[in-house]
C-alpha positions as CSV (number, residue, x, y, z in Angstrom):
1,X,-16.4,-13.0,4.8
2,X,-13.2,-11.9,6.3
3,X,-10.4,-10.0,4.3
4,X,-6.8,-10.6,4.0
5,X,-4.3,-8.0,4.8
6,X,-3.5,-7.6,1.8
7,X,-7.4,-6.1,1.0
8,X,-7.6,-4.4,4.5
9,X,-4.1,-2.3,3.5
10,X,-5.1,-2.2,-0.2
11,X,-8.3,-0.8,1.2
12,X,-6.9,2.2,3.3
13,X,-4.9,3.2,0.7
14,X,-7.8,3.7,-1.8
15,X,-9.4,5.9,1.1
16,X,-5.9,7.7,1.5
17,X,-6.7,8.6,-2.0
18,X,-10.4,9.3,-1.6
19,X,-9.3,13.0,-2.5
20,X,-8.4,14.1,-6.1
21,X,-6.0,16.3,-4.2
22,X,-4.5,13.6,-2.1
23,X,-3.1,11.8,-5.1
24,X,0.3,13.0,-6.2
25,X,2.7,11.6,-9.3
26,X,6.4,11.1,-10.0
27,X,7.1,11.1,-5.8
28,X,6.2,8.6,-2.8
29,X,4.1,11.4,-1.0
30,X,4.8,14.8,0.1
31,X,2.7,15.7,3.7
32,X,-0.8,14.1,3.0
33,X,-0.3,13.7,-0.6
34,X,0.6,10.1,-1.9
35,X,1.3,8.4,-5.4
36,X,-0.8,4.8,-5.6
37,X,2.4,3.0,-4.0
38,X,3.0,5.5,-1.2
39,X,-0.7,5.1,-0.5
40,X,0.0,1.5,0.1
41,X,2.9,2.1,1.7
42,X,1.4,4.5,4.4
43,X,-2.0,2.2,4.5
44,X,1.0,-0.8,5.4
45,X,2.6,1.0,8.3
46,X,-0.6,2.0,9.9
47,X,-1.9,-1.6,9.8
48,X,1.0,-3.3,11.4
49,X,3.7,-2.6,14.0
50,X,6.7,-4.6,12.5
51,X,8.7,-3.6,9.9
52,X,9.0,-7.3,8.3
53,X,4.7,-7.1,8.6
54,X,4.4,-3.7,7.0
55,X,6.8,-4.6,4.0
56,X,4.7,-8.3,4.0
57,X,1.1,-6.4,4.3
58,X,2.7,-3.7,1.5
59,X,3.3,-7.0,-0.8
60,X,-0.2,-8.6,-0.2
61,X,-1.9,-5.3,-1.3
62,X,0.6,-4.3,-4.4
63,X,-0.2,-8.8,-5.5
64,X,-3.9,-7.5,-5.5
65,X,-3.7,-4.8,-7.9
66,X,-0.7,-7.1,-9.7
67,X,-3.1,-9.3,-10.5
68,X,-5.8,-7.2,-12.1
69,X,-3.4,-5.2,-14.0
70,X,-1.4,-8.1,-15.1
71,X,1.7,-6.5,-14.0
72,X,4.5,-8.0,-12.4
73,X,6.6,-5.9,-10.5
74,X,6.3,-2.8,-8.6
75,X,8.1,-0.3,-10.7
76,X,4.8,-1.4,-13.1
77,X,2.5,0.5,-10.6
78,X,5.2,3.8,-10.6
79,X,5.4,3.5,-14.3
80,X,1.6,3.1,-14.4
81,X,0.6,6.1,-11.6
82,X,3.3,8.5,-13.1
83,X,2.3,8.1,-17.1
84,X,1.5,11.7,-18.9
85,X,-2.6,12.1,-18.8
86,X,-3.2,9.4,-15.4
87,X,-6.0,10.3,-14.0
88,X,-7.3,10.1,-10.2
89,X,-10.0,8.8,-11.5
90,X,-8.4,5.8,-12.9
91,X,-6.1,5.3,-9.9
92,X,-9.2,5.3,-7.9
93,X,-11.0,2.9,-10.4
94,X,-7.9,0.7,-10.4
95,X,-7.7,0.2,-7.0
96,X,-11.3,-0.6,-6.4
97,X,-11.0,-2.9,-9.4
98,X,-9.0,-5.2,-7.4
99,X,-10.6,-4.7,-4.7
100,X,-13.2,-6.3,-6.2
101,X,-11.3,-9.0,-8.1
């Protein structure tokens, strides 16, 4: 079964963040560091060449994880990834969660 794009970017983002220490909070990323959106982000412009595809492949992953959050916008994944006590664990589980979905 093929992927969409959106599971292929969704996908290298969760590997971005394979490593507790790659996963940062309150900032996009900072050298090889990266919150869950900058993660995507960075997965997005390594997947496509145009900027109109890497904003379109950014979208398809952040729907994913939209839609087994139940959240509707992206400052819901910031709010989420920055919260007091977030874990890399549960940004990792979160990820692969949808994923899965």
């Amino acid at each position: 079964m093929s992927r969409s794009l959106g599971h292929v970017v969704l996908a290298g983002a969760r590997i971005l963040l394979e490593k507790p220490d790659n996963w940062i909070q309150r900032t996009e990323h900072e050298g090889h560091r990266f919150c869950f959106d900058g993660a995507i982000i960075h997965a997005a412009r390594t997947s496509t060449c145009s900027r109109k595809g890497q904003r379109a492949a950014a979208h398809a992953a952040r729907l994913l994880v939209y839609r087994t959050m139940g959240w509707r916008r992206r400052k819901d994944i910031w709010n989420w990834n920055d919260k007091d006590g977030r874990t890399h664990s549960e940004v990792v589980a979160t990820m692969d969660r949808a994923l899965a979905a």
